[in-house]
Phi, psi and omega in degrees: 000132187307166162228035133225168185295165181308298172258325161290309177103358168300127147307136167271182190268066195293146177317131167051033151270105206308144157063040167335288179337289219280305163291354162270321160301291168298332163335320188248331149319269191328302207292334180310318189282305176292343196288129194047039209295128191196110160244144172317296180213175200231304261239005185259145164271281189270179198264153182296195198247328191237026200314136168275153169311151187026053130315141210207139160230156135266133199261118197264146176301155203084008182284130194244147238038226191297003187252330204293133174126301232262064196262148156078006195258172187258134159269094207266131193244130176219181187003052156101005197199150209275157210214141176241144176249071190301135173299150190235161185299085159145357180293142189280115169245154128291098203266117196297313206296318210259337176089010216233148190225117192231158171242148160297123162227050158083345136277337199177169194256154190214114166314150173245038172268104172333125154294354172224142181235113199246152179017080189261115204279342164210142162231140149247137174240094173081028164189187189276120155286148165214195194290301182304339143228111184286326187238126184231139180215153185224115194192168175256309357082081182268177166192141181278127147208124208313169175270087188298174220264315153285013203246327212102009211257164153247029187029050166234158189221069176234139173274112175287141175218125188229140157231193200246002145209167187299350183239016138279173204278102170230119165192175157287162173219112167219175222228158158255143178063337193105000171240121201301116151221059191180127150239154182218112147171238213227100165246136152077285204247193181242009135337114141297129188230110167249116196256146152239211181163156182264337200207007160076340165236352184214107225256124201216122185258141183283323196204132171228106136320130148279124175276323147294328170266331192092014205260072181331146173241136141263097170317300195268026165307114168296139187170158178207182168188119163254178180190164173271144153225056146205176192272111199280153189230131149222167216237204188270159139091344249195081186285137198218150194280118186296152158282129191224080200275337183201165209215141172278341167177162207215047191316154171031032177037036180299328178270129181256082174321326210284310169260051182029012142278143136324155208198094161294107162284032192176137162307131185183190192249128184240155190193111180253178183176126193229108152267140170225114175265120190300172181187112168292160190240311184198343170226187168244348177269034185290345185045091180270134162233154182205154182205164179250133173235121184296102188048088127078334224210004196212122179300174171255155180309173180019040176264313198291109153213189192215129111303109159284326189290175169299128190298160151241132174278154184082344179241350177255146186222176172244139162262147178215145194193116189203158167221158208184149196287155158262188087284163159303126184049029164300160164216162183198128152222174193268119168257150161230136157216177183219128173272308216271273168252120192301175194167196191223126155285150186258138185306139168076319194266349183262137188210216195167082180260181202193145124175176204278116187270334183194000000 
């Protein structure tokens, strides 16, 4: 019959033995020391110079003085003098200096933060996971970064996102307050898509891929191409504001027909453009000129052109072509004038385009 326990390594009490007490007694010496086991530090080779009763180590490999022999072993320092413990395959330590909690697995103490977390059904990082985001993080700063090359690595990086057919949903979503106002990915089709929003429910795309051609799209791009479909009458002498009555397409409705202007709904860099077409009245020397105006009231630079020769009517026309800075609710419109002899910009062929470049 063994005369200690299996695993601790507790003196039994043997039949007709003197001095019970003194094997009873080591006995709870031992369990005191393994019992809940939180050693102070790994990292000493030799014993500290002033150790307190139950004072507790993992003896680090290489050790020397009262320790040499005890390497990975537990050090109990009790009743004046240092008690060596071998560690058994599972025992548990709290290492106090490191915050870190390691187990024995018969070679050596190993943390017991898994090298691997498989199939995990919640994770929260500082915060709460639940079924609707099983993986949750509450955080200021996250960060991504290669496996470098001297690492075992390919210094390459990519984050994958996947979904399971082309008429489901995969993008970011992202939010103020918890209220979405920006998706960036692949909705409902496989169109790269940047939507932004105002108010989380009603969602205006910024940006469209094509996925097959590549061909960019601005859905919500301001532009127009207005046009008369009737013959503007202007007299000599006289610059007078074309009428632009109907428009061939009017994104976000930036052209205001009702008053024959552009309307910048946003600040940018704008790139315009005008035909303006003759139509006689009574000569051909009318000296047709035309320009574009800025509020009403200021030409715009490089706006201003003219034909001096003799008109043909319905066939001689002026092109204007410019680009110019905005504000939000800035306007621009189309001028005509006849220096020379009066006339008509003609109706259907005289126009007026737009739209936001930068």
């Amino acid at each position: 019959m063994s005369d200690a326990t299996t695993h601790l390594l507790l003196p039994y009490i043997l039949a007709a033995q003197a001095q019970k007490h003194v094997t009873h007694n080591e006995a709870l010496r031992l369990l005191d020391g393994l019992v809940q086991l939180s050693v102070l530090d790994r990292d000493l080779t030799a014993p500290p110079g002033s150790p307190a009763d139950g004072d507790r180590y993992i003896v680090a490999s290489g050790a020397t003085g009262d320790w040499a022999g005890w390497d990975l072993n537990v050090a109990l320092w009790t009743d004046g003098a240092w008690l060596r413990l071998p560690p058994r395959n599972g025992w548990r330590a709290w290492v106090e200096d490191e915050g870190l909690l390691l187990v024995y697995d018969g070679a050596g103490w190993i943390g017991t933060t898994p090298a691997a977390l498989q199939n995990l059904a919640l994770l929260g990082v500082g915060t709460t996971a639940d079924a609707s985001n099983p993986f949750s993080a509450k955080l200021n700063a996250a960060l991504w970064t290669a496996k470098t090359v001297a690492e075992g690595g390919t210094g390459d990086l990519f984050y994958t996102m996947n979904k399971e057919t082309a008429g489901d949903d995969l993008g970011l979503t992202l939010q103020t307050g918890f209220v979405t106002k920006a998706l960036v990915g692949l909705f409902g089709s496989d169109r790269f898509r940047l939507a932004v929003s105002a108010d989380g429910s009603t969602f205006f795309d910024g940006l469209s891929v094509d996925n097959a051609t590549g061909i960019v799209d601005q859905p919500r791009l301001p532009r127009f191409k207005a046009y008369t479909n009737y013959d503007n009458y202007v007299g000599v002498g006289t610059w007078t504001k074309i009428g632009l009555n109907n428009t061939d397409y009017n994104d976000q409705g930036a052209f205001d027909a009702a008053n024959n202007h552009f309307v910048a709904p946003v600040d940018g860099t704008y790139l315009f453009g005008a035909t303006l077409m003759y139509k006689v009245n009574a000569s051909t020397t009318a000296r047709m000129r035309g320009r574009l105006v800025l509020n009403g009231a200021t030409e715009i630079r490089g706006s201003l052109g003219e034909i001096s020769a003799t008109h043909v009517s319905l066939a001689t026309a002026i092109w204007l072509q410019t680009m110019v800075p905005l504000t939000a609710g800035d306007t621009v419109e189309l001028h005509g004038y006849f220096r020379v002899a009066d006339g008509y910009f003609a109706a259907d062929h005289t126009s007026f385009w737009g739209c936001k470049i930068g």
